[in-house]
C-alpha positions in Angstrom: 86.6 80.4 143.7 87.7 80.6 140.4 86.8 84.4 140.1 88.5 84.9 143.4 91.5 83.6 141.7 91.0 86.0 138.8 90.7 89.2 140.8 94.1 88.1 142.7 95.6 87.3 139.0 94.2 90.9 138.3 95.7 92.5 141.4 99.2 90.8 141.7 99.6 92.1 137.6 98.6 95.9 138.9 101.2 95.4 141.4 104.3 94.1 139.3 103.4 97.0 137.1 103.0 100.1 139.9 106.0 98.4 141.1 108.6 98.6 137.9 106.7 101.6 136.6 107.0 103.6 139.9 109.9 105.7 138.6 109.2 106.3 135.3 107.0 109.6 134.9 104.3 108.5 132.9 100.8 108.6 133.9 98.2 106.0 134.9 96.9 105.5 131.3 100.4 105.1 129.6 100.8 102.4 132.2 98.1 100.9 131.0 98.4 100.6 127.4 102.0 99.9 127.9 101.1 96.7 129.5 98.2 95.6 127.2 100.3 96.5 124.5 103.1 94.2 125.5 100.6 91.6 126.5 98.5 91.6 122.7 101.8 91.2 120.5 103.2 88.6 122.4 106.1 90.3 124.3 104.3 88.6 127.5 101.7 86.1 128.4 98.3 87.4 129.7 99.4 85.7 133.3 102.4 87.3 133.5 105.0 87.5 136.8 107.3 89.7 138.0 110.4 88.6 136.2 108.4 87.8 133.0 107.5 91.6 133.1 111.3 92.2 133.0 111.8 90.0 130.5 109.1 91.2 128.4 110.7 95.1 128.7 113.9 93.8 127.5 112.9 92.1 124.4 110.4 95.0 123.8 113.9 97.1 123.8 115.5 94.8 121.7 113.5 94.9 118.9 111.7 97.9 119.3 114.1 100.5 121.1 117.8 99.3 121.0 119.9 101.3 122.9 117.7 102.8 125.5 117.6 100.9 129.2 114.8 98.8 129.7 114.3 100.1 133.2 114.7 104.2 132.3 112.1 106.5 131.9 113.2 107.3 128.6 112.8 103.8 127.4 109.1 103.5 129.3 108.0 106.9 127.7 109.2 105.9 124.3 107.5 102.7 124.7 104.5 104.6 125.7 104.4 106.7 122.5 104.8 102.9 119.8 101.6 101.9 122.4 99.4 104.4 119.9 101.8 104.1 116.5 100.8 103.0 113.5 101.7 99.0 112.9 100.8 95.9 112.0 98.2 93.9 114.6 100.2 90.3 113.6 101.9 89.3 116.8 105.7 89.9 117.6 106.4 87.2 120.0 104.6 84.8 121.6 104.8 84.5 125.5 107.8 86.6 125.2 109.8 84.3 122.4 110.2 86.1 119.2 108.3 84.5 116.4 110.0 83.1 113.4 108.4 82.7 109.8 107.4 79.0 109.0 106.8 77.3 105.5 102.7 76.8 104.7 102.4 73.0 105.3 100.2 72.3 102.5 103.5 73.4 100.2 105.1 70.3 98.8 107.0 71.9 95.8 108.1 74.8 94.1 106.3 77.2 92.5 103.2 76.4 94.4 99.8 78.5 93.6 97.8 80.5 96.2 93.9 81.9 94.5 93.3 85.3 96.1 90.3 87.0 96.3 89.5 90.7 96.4 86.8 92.5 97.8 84.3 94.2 95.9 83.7 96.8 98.5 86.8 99.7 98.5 87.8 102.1 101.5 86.4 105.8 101.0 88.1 107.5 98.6 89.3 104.6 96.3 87.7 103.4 93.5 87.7 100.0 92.9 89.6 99.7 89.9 92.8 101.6 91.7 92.0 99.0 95.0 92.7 96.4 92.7 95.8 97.3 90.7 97.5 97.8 93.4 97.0 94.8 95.2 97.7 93.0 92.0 100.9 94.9 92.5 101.9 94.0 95.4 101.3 90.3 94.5 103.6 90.7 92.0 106.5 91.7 94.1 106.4 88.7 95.7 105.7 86.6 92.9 108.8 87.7 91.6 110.8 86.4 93.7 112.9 83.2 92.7 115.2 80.3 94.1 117.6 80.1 91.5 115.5 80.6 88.5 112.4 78.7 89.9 109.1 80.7 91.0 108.2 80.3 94.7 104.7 81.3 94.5 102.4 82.0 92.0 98.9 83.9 92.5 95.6 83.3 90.7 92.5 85.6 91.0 89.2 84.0 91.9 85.4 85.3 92.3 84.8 82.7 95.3 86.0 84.0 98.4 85.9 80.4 99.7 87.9 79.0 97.5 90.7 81.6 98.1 93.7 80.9 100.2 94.2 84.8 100.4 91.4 87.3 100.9 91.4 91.2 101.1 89.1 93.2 102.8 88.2 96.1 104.6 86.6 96.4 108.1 87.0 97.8 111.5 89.5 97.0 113.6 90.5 99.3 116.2 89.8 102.7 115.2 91.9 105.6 113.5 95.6 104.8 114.4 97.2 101.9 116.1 96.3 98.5 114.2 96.3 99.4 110.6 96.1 95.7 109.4 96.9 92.2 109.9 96.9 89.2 108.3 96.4 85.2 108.3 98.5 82.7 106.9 97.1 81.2 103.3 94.4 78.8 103.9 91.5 77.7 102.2 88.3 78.8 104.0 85.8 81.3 104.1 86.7 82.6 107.6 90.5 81.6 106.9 93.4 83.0 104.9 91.9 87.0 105.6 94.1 90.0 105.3 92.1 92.7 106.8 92.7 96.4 106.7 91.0 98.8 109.2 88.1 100.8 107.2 88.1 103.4 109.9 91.9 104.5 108.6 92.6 106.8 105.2 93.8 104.8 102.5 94.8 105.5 99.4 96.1 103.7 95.7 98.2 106.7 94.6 101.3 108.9 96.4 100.2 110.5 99.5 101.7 111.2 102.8 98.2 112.0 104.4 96.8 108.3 103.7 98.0 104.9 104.4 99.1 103.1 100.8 97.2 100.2 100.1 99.7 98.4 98.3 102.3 99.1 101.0 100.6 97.5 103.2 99.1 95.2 101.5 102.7 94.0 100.8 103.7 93.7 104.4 100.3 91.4 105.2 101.1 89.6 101.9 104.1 88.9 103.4 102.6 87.1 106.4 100.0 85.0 104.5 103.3 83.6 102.9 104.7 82.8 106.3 106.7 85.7 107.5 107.3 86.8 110.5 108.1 90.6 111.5 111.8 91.6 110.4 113.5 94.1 112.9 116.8 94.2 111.4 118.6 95.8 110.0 116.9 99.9 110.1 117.9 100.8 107.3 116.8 100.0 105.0 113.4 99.5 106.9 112.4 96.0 106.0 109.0 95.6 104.4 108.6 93.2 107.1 109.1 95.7 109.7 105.9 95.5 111.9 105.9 99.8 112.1 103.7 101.7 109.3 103.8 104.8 107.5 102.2 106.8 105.0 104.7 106.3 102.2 104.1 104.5 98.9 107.0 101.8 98.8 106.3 98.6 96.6 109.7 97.2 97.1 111.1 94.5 98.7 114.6 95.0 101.0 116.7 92.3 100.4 116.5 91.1 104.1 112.7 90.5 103.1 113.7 88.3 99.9 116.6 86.2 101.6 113.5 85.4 104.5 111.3 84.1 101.8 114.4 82.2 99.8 115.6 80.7 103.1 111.8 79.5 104.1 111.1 77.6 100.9 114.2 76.5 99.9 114.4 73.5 101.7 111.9 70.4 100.2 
């Protein structure tokens, strides 16, 4: 019975989508990773209905494509294209309600102290000593970041990835493309607390518009161990925050990004 139900679940989904795709000329596979794509960052829930699938397109527009009609072929081909982009693999939404960024509850005063721990392993390419320089640098944009003239967060370097609240390391995710790297919030745990970038992608510690930069990225995941969410506005400047990647080196933070932090952890 219950995989009865499940087939039907499987079959009434294919319908919704033939049905509000059937004007849009994209093909069977764009359909497809269209739909997974809205379902895996949150923009719908894996049961989803007819009017949720609506609902899903428009807040997809909103903070993805804004301008562009949800129910136009040039919105649905556009989305098609992000479906494969470079990004981050941390969630938009959830169940199609756009996720805000949240204070770590073990923080009970500022500056509070997060232990990161680095692997010893680097991607191809990098040596180890440039891995770790520039994560340290990226660390340090955040930690510079003050309430008034108080620290929010300050980051020690340990040799025990258990004891760590943060750890960096490199393994596969989904392949070349698409999911470059996500990102836990800070916890203590070995199996907790894990940025992860995607070993099967080009990285690199120096300028280069071939390879993704570590450190750029490694800000942006920083970002969510702290308790950020993604930041969609404003486009220009692109928040650091902003869930789409490039290849540029960019170890700055927007000031949208340092009013998010500020206005997290400024209330006790």
């Amino acid at each position: 019975m219950a995989q009865k139900r499940e087939r039907q679940a499987v079959r009434s989904e294919q319908q919704i989508v033939r049905r509000l795709f059937s004007h849009a000329k994209i093909g069977e596979e764009e359909k497809r990773c269209v739909r997974e794509f809205l379902v895996s960052y949150g923009y719908l829930p894996p049961d989803f209905n007819d009017e949720q699938f609506k609902q899903g397109l428009v807040l997809a527009r909103d903070l993805l494509l804004p301008g562009l009609n949800p129910g136009s072929k040039e919105f649905l081909a556009a989305l098609a294209l992000l479906t494969g982009a470079p990004r981050c693999g941390v969630r938009d939404a959830d169940s199609g309600r756009v996720l805000q960024g949240y204070r770590l509850d073990f923080v009970n005063a500022l500056p509070f102290t997060l232990r990161y721990w680095i692997t010893p392993t680097p991607p191809d390419g990098v040596t180890l000593a440039a891995m770790r320089a520039t994560l340290r640098s990226a660390l340090l944009r955040w930690h510079q970041v003050e309430i008034g003239q108080t620290t929010i967060v300050n980051f020690e370097e340990t040799s025990v990835r258990r004891e760590a609240h943060i750890k960096f390391l490199w393994t596969e995710i989904d392949g070349i493309g698409s999911r470059i790297a996500d990102a836990m919030p800070a916890e203590l745990g070995e199996d907790r607390g894990i940025i992860r970038f995607d070993s099967l992608d080009s990285w690199t510690a120096v300028e280069n518009l071939d390879d993704f930069h570590i450190g750029t990225i490694a800000l942006h995941e920083i970002g969510h161990s702290l308790g950020l969410a993604h930041i969609f506005d404003p486009p220009d400047p692109k928040p650091t925050m902003d869930p789409n990647f490039d290849q540029r080196e960019d170890l700055s933070l927007e000031d949208i990004d340092i009013k998010t932090l500020r206005d997290i952890y400024s209330h006790q």
